[in-house]
C-alpha positions as a LaTeX table, in Angstrom:
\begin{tabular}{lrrr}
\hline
Residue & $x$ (\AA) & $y$ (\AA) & $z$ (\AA) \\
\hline
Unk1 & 2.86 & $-4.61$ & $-16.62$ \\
Unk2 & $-0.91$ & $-4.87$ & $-17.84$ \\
Unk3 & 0.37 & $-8.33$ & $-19.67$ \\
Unk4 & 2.15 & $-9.53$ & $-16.95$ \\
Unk5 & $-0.51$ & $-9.29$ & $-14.92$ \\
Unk6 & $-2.79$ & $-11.81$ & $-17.00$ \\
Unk7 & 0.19 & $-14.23$ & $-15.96$ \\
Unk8 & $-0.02$ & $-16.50$ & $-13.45$ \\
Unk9 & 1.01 & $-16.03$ & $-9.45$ \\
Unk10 & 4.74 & $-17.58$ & $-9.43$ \\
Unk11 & 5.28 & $-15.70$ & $-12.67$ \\
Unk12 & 4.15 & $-12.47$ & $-10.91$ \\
Unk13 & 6.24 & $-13.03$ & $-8.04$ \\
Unk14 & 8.83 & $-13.44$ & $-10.27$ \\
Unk15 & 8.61 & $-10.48$ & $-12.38$ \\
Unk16 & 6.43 & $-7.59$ & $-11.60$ \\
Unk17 & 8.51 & $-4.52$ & $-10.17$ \\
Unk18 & 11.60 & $-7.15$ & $-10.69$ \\
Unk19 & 12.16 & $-6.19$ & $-14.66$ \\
Unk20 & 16.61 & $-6.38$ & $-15.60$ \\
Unk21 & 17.98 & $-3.20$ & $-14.89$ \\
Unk22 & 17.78 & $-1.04$ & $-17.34$ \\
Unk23 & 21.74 & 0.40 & $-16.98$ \\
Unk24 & 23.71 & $-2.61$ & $-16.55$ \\
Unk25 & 20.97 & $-5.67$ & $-16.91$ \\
Unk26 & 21.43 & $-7.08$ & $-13.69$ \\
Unk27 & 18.63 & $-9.34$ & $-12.86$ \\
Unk28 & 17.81 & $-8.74$ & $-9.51$ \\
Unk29 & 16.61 & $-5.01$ & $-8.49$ \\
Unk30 & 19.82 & $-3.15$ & $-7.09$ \\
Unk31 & 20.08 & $-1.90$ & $-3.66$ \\
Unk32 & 20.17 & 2.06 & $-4.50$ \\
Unk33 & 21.62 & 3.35 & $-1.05$ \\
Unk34 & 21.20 & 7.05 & $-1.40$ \\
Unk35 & 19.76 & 9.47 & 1.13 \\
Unk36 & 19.17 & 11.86 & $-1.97$ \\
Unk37 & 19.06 & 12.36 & $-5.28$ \\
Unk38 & 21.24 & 14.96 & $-7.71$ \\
Unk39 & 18.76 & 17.53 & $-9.09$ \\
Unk40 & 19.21 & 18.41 & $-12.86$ \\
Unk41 & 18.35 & 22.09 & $-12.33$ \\
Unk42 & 16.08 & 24.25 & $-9.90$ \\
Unk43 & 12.72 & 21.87 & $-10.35$ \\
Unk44 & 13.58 & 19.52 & $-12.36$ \\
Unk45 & 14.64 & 15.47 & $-11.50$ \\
Unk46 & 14.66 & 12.19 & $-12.81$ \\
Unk47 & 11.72 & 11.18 & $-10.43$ \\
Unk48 & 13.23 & 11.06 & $-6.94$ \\
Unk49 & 14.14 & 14.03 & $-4.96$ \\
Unk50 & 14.82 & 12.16 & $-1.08$ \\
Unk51 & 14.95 & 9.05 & $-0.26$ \\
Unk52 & 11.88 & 8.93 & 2.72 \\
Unk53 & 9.98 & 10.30 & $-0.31$ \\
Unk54 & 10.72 & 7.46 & $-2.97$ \\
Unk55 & 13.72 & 4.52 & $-3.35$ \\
Unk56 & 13.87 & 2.97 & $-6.64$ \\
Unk57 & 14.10 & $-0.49$ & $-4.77$ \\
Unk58 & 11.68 & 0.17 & $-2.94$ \\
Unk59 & 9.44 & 1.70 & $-5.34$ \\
Unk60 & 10.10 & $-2.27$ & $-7.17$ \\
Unk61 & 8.75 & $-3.60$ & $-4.08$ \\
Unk62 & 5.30 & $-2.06$ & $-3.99$ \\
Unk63 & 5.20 & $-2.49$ & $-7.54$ \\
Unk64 & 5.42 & $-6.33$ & $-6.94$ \\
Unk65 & 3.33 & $-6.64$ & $-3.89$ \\
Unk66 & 0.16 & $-4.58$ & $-5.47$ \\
Unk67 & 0.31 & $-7.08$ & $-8.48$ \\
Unk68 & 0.45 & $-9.81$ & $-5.70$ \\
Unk69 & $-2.28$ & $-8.37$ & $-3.66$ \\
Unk70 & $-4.71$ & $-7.31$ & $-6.81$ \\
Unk71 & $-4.74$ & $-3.65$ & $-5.76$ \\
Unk72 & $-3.76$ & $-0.19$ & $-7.19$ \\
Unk73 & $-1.03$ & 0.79 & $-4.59$ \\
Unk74 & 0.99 & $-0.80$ & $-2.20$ \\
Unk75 & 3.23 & 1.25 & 0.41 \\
Unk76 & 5.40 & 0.00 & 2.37 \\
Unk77 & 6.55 & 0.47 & 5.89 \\
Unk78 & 9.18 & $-0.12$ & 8.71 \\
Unk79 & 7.28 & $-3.47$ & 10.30 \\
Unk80 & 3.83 & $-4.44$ & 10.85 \\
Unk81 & 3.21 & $-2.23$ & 13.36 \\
Unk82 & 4.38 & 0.19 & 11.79 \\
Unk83 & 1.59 & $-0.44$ & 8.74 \\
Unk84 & $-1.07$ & $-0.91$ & 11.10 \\
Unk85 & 0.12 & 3.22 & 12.44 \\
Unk86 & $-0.39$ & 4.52 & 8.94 \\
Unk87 & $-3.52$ & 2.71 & 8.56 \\
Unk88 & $-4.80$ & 4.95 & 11.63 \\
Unk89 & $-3.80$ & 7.85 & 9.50 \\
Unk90 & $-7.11$ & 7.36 & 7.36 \\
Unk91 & $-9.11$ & 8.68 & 10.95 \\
Unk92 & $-9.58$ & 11.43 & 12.76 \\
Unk93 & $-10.80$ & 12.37 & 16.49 \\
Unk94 & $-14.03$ & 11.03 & 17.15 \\
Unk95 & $-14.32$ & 7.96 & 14.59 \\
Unk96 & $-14.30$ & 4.47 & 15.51 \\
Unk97 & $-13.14$ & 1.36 & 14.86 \\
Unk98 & $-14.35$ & $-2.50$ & 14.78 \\
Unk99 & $-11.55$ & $-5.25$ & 15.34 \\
Unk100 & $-11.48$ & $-8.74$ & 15.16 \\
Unk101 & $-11.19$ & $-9.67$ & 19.32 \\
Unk102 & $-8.48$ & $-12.26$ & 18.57 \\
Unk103 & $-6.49$ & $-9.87$ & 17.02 \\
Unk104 & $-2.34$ & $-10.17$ & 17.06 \\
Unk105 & $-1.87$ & $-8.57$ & 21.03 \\
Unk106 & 0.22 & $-5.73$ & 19.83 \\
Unk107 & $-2.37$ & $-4.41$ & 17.11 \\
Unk108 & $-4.48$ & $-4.27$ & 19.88 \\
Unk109 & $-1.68$ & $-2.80$ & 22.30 \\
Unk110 & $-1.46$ & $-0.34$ & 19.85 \\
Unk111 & $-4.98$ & 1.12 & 19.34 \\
Unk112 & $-6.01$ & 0.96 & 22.88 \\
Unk113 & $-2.50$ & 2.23 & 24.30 \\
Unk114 & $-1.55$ & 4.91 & 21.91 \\
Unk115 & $-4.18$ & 5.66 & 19.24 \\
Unk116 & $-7.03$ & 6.20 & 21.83 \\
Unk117 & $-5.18$ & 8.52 & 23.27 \\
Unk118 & $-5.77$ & 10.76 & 20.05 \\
Unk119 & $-9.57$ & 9.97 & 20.43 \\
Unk120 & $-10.02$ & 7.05 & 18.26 \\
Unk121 & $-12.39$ & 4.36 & 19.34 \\
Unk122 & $-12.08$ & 1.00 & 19.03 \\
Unk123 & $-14.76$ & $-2.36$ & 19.51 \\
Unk124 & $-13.97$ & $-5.94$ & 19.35 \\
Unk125 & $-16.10$ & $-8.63$ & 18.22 \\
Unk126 & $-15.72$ & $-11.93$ & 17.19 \\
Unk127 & $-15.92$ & $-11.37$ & 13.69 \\
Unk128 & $-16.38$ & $-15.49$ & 12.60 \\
Unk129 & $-20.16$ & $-14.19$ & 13.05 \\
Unk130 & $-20.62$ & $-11.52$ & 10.65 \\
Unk131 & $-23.52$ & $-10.24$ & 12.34 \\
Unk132 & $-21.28$ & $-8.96$ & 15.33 \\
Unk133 & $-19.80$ & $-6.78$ & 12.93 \\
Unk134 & $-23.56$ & $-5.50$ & 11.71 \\
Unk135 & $-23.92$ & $-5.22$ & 15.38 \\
Unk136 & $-20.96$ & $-3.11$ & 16.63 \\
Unk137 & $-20.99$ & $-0.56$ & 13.53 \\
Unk138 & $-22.21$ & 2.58 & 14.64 \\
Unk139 & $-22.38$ & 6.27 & 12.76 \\
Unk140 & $-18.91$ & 7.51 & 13.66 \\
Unk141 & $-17.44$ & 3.72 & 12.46 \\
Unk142 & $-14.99$ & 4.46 & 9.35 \\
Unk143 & $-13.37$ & 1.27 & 9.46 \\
Unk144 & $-13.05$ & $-2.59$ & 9.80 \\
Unk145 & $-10.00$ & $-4.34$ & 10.66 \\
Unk146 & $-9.89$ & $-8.26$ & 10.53 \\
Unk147 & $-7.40$ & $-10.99$ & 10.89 \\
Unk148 & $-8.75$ & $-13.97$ & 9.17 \\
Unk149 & $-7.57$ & $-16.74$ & 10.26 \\
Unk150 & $-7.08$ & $-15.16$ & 13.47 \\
Unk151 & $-4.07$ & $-15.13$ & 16.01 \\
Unk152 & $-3.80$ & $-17.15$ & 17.91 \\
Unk153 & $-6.87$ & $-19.35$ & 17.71 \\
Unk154 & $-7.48$ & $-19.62$ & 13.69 \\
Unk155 & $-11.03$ & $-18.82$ & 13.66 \\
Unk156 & $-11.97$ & $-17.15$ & 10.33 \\
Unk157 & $-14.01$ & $-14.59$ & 8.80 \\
Unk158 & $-16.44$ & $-14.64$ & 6.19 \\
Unk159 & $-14.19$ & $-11.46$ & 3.77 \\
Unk160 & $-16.57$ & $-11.44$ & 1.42 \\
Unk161 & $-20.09$ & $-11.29$ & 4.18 \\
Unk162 & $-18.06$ & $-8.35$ & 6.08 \\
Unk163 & $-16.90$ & $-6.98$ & 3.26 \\
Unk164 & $-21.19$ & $-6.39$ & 2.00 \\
Unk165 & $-21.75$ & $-5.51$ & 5.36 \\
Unk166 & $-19.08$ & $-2.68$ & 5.89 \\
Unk167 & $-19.84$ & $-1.01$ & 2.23 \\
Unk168 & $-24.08$ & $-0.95$ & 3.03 \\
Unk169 & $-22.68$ & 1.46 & 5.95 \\
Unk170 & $-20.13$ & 3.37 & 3.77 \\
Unk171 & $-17.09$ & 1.78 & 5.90 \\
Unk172 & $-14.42$ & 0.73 & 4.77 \\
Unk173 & $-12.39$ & $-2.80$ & 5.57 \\
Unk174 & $-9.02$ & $-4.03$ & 6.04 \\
Unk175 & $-7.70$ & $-7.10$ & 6.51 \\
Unk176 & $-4.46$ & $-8.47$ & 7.96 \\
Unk177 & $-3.53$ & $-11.50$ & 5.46 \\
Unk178 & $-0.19$ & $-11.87$ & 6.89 \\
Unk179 & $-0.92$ & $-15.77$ & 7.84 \\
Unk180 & $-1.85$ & $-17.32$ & 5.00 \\
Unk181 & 0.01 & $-14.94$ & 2.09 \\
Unk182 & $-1.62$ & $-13.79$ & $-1.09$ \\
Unk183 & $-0.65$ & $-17.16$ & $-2.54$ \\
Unk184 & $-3.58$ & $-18.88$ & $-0.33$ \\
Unk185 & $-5.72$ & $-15.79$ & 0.29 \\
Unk186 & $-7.04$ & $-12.65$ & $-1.94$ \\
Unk187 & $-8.97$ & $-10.43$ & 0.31 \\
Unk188 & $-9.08$ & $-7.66$ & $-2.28$ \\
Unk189 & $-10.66$ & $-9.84$ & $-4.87$ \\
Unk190 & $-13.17$ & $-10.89$ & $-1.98$ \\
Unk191 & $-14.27$ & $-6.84$ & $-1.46$ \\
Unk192 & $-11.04$ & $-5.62$ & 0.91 \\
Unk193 & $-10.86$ & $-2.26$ & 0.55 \\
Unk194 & $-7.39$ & $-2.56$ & 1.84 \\
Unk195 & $-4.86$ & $-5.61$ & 2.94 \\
Unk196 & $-2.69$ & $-5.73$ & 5.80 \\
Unk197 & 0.69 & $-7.43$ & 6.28 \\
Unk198 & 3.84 & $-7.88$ & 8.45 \\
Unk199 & 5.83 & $-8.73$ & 5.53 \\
Unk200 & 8.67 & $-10.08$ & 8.38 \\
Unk201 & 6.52 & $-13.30$ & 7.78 \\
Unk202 & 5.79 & $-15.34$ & 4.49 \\
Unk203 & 5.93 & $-12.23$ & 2.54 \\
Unk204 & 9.92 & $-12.74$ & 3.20 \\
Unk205 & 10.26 & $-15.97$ & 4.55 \\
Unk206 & 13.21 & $-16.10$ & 5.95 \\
Unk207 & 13.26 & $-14.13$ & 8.82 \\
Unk208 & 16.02 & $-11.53$ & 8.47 \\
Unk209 & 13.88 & $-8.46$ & 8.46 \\
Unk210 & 11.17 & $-6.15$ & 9.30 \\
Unk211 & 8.78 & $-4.87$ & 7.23 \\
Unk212 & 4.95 & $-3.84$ & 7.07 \\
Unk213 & 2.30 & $-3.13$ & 3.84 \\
Unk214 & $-0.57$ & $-2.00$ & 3.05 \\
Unk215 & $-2.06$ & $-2.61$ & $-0.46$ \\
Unk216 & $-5.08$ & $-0.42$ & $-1.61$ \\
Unk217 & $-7.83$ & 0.03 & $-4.12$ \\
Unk218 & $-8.57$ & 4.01 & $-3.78$ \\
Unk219 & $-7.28$ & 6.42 & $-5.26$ \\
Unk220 & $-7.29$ & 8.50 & $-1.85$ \\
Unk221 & $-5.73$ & 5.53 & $-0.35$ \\
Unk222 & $-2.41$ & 5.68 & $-2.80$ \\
Unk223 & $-2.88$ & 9.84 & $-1.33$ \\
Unk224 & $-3.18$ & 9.45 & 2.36 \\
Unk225 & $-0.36$ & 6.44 & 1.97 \\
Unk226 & 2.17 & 8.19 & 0.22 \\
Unk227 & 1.59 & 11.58 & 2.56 \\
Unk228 & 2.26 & 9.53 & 5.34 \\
Unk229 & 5.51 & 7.95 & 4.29 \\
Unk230 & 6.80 & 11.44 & 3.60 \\
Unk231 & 5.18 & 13.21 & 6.99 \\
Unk232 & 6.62 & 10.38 & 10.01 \\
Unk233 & 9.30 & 8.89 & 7.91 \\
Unk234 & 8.21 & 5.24 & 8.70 \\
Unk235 & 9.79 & 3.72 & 5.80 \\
Unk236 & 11.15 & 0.40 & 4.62 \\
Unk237 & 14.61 & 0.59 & 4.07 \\
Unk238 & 16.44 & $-0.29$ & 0.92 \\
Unk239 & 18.32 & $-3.27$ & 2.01 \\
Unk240 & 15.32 & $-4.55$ & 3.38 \\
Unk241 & 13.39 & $-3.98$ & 0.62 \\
Unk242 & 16.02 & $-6.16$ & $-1.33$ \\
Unk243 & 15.50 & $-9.08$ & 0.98 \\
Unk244 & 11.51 & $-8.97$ & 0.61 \\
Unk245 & 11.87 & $-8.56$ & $-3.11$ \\
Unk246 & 14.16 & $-11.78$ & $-2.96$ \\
Unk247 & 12.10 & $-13.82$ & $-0.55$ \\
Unk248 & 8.75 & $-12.76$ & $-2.81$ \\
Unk249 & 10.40 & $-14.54$ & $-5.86$ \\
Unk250 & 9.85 & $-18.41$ & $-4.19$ \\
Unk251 & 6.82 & $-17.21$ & $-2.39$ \\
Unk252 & 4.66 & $-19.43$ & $-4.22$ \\
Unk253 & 7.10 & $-22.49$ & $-3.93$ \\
Unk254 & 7.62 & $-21.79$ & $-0.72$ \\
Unk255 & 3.90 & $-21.64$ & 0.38 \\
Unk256 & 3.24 & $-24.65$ & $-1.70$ \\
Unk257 & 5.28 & $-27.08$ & 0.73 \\
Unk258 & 4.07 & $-24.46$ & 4.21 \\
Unk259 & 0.59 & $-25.99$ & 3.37 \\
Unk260 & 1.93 & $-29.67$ & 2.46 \\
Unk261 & 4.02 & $-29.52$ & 5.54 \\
Unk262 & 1.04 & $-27.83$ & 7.63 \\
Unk263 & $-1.24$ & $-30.08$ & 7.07 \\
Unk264 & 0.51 & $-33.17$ & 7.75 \\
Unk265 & 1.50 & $-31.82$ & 11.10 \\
Unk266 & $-2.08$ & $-31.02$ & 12.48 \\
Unk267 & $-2.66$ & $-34.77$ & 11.26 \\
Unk268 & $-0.25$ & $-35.69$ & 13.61 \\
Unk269 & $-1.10$ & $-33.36$ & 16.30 \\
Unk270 & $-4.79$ & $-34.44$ & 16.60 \\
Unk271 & $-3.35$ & $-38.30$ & 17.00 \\
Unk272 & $-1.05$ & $-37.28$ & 19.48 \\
Unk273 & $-2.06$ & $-38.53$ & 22.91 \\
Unk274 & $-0.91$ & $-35.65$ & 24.73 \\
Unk275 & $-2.35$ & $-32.70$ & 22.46 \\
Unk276 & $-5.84$ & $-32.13$ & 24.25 \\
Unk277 & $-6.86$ & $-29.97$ & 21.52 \\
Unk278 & $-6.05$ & $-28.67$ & 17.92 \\
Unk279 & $-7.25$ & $-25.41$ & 15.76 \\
Unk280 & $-6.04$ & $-25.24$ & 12.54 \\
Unk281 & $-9.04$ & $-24.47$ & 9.92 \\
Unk282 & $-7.78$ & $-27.22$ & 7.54 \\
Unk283 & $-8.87$ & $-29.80$ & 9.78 \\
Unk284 & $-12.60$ & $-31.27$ & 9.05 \\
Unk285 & $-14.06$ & $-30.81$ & 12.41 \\
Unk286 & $-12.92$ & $-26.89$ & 12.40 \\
Unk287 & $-16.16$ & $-24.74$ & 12.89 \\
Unk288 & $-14.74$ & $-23.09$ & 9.96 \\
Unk289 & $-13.75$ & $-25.52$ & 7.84 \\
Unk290 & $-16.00$ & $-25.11$ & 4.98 \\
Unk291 & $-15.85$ & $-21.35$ & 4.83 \\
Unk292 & $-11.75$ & $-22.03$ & 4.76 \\
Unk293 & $-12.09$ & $-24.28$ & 1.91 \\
Unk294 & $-14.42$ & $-22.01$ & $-0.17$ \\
Unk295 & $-12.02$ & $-18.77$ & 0.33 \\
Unk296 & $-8.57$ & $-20.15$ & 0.91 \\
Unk297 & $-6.75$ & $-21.62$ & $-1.67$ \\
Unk298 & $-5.07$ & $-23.52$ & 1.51 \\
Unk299 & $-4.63$ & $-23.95$ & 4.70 \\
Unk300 & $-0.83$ & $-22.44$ & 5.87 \\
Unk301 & 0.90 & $-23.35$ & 8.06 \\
Unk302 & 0.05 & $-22.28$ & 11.06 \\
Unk303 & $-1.77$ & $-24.62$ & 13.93 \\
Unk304 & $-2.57$ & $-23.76$ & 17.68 \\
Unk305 & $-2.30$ & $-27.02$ & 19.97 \\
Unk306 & $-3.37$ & $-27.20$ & 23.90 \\
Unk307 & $-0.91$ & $-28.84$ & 26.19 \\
Unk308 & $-3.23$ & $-28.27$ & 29.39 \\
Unk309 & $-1.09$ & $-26.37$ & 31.22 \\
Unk310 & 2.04 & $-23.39$ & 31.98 \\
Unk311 & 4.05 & $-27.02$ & 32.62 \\
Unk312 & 3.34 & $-29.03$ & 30.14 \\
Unk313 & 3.90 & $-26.22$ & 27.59 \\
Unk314 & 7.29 & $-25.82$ & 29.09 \\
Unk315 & 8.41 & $-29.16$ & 29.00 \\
Unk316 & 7.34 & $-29.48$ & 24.99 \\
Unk317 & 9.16 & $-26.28$ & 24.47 \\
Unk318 & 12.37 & $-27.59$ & 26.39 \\
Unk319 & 12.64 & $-30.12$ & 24.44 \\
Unk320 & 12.11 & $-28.93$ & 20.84 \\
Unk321 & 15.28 & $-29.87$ & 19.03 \\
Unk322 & 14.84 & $-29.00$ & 15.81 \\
Unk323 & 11.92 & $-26.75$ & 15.91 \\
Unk324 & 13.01 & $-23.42$ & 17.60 \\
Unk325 & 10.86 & $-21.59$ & 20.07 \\
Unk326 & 11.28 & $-17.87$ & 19.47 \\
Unk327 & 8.62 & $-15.19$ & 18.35 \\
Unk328 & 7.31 & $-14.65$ & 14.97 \\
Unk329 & 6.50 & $-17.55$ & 12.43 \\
Unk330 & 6.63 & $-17.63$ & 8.44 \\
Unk331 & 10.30 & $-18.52$ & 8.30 \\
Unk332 & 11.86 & $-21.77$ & 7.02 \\
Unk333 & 12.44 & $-23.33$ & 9.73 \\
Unk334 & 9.62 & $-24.32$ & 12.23 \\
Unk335 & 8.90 & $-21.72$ & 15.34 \\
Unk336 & 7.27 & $-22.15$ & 17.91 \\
Unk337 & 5.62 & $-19.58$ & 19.96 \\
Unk338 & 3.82 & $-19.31$ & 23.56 \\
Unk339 & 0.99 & $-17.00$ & 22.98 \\
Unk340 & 0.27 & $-16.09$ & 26.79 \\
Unk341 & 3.91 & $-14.95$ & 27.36 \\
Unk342 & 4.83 & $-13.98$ & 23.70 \\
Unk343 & 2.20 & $-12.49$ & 21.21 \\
Unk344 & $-0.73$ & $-11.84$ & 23.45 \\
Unk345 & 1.37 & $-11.18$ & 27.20 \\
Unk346 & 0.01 & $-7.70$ & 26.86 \\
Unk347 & $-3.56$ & $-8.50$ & 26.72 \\
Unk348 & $-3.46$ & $-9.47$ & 30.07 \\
Unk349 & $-4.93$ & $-12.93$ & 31.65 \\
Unk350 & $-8.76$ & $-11.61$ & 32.09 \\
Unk351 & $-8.18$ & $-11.25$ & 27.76 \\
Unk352 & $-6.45$ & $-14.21$ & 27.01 \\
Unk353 & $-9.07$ & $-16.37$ & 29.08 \\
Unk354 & $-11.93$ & $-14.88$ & 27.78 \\
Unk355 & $-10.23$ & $-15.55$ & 23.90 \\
Unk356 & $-9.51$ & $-18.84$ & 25.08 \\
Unk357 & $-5.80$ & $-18.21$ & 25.13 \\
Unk358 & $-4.63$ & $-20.55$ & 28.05 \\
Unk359 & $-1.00$ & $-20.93$ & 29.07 \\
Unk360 & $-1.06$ & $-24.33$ & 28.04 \\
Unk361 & $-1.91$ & $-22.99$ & 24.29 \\
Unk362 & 1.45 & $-23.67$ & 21.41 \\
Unk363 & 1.26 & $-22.08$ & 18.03 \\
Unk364 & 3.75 & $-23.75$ & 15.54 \\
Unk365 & 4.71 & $-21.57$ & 12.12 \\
Unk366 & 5.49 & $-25.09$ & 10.16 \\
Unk367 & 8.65 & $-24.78$ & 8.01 \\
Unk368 & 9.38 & $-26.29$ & 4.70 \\
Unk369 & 12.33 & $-28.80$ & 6.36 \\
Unk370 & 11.69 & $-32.10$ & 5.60 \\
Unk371 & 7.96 & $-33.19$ & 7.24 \\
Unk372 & 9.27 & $-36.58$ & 8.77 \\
Unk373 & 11.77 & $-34.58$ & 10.18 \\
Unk374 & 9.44 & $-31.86$ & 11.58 \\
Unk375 & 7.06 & $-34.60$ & 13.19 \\
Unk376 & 9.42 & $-36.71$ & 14.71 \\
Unk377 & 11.03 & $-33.48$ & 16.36 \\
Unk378 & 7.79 & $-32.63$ & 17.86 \\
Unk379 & 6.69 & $-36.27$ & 18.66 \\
Unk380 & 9.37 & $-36.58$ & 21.03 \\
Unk381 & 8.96 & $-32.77$ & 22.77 \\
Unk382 & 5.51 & $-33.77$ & 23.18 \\
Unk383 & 6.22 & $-37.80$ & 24.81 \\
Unk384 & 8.51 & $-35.33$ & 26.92 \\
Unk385 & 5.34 & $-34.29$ & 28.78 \\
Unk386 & 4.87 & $-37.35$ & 30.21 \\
\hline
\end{tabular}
């Protein structure tokens, strides 16, 4: 492991937690399906006594995904959300939390809905200006929890400003990397205490299943992590674990043409005569372009576009034919989502107009299909509009 990781990314992704098996060779991790494990006597195993406790695929997986991530644990859970539960594991009554306010809808669905009920507060700020974070940290604040770029609306956050910020105050952050992948973002290696993803996303990249992580640098972290997996059972399962270890291997391949293909389609979009608007942080006029360029390693994939209205948005999505509009994005093929009625319907219309979420607003996941084939699909969806 310790020369492996001296290798480069792809290699990584290729190999760490991924080594032959060690009974038969096989090259690819096997899928142990086994609720439990045959004991050897009273006390003694070969390292796994029930599966919610440890897999040996998915023990592979977090192998893999710390190396990706640069931490010194990774656990993985059930989906996203399910990641972002254990993460609220690290608090108890009484301490608070600061948020990016353009957060994915059900993060925030799920600490004002369900974790405040256990007496956990939570603050949102834009957190593009790092001073808003400076601003909203307060004594009982024990944590920091940013999506850069953010969801919808691709503003980003200074890691490495928040991250100074949050340890002069003895708080810790986390951020939720799940849009742009550790291929074209390193949070950890920025001062992230802890990175967040829904590995349904790039992480897997090929959208046939669920899965959260979250990749740590503490010792108490690895602790808390693996407590929780035991205690509320939350776990990723085998099979799934299998897929993500697959769709990891041509991560960096497969992120290499995302931010080819990205690109060239907010190029497009920002011609386009009927796209009033375009946010996608690779683009020059972007407030936060240069920041982007200095931490990224790209841009991704993903680009908001404005329509101008509930209409207009409709008829584009009616007549997508080889884009698909569905929910969730880091697939393949090229989503399409309506924020207002998809991600972000349960932040209600006074949130989405104050984050600028309109119902005329499109996010696009660009896939890795052919990029002629990708713009002319959405050139003629958009002359649909009229």
């Amino acid at each position: 492991m310790s020369e492996l990781k001296r290798q480069g990314f792809a290699t990584r992704a290729i190999h760490d937690g991924q080594a032959p098996d060690e009974l038969t060779g096989a090259v690819n991790v096997p899928i142990y399906l086994t609720s439990t494990y045959q004991q050897e006597e009273i006390g003694k195993n070969k390292g796994h006594e029930y599966a919610r406790l440890t897999n040996p695929t998915r023990d592979a997986l977090e192998v893999s995904l710390c190396s990706l991530e640069g931490g010194t644990s990774a656990h993985v859970f059930a989906s996203g959300m399910a990641s972002i539960t254990a993460l609220c594991t690290m608090m108890k009554s009484g301490d608070h939390v600061v948020c990016s306010d353009n957060v994915y809808g059900g993060t925030a669905r799920m600490f004002d809905n369900v974790m405040a009920k256990f007496g956990l507060g939570f603050t949102y700020v834009d957190t593009s200006v790092a001073e808003n974070v400076a601003a909203a940290i307060t004594p009982a604040t024990k944590l920091v929890h940013i999506e850069t770029p953010t969801n919808p609306m691709m503003a980003v956050t200074d890691i490495r400003a928040v991250a100074d910020i949050c340890h002069a105050r003895g708080v810790e952050l986390c951020v939720d990397n799940t849009f742009l992948s550790p291929y074209l973002q390193q949070p950890i290696a920025l001062g992230a205490d802890i990175v967040m993803h829904s590995t349904t996303k790039f992480l897997n990249g090929h959208s046939d299943g669920l899965g959260g992580v979250l990749v740590c640098t503490k010792p108490e972290h690895d602790e808390t992590f693996k407590y929780v997996q035991k205690c509320t059972g939350g776990i990723l399962s085998p099979f799934e674990s299998y897929l993500l270890l697959r769709g990891v291997k041509t991560l960096a391949i497969r992120m290499k043409q995302h931010d080819a293909n990205g690109r060239v389609v907010a190029d497009f979009l920002t011609r386009h005569k009927n796209v009033l608007k375009v946010f996608y942080p690779g683009l020059a006029d972007h407030p936060h372009h240069a920041l982007a360029t200095r931490q990224q390693s790209g841009f991704g994939s993903m680009i908001s576009l404005e329509t101008g209205s509930l209409a207009n948005a409709n008829k584009f999505a009616k007549n997508l034919k080889l884009a698909l509009l569905a929910e969730s994005l880091g697939g393949v093929e090229t989503l399409v989502c309506h924020p207002a009625s998809m991600t972000h319907a349960a932040v209600g219309a006074e949130g989405r107009a104050r984050l600028g979420i309109t119902d005329g607003l499109m996010r696009i996941s660009v896939g890795i299909e052919d990029v002629e084939d990708i713009v002319a699909d959405l050139a003629q969806a958009l002359d649909a509009i009229g």
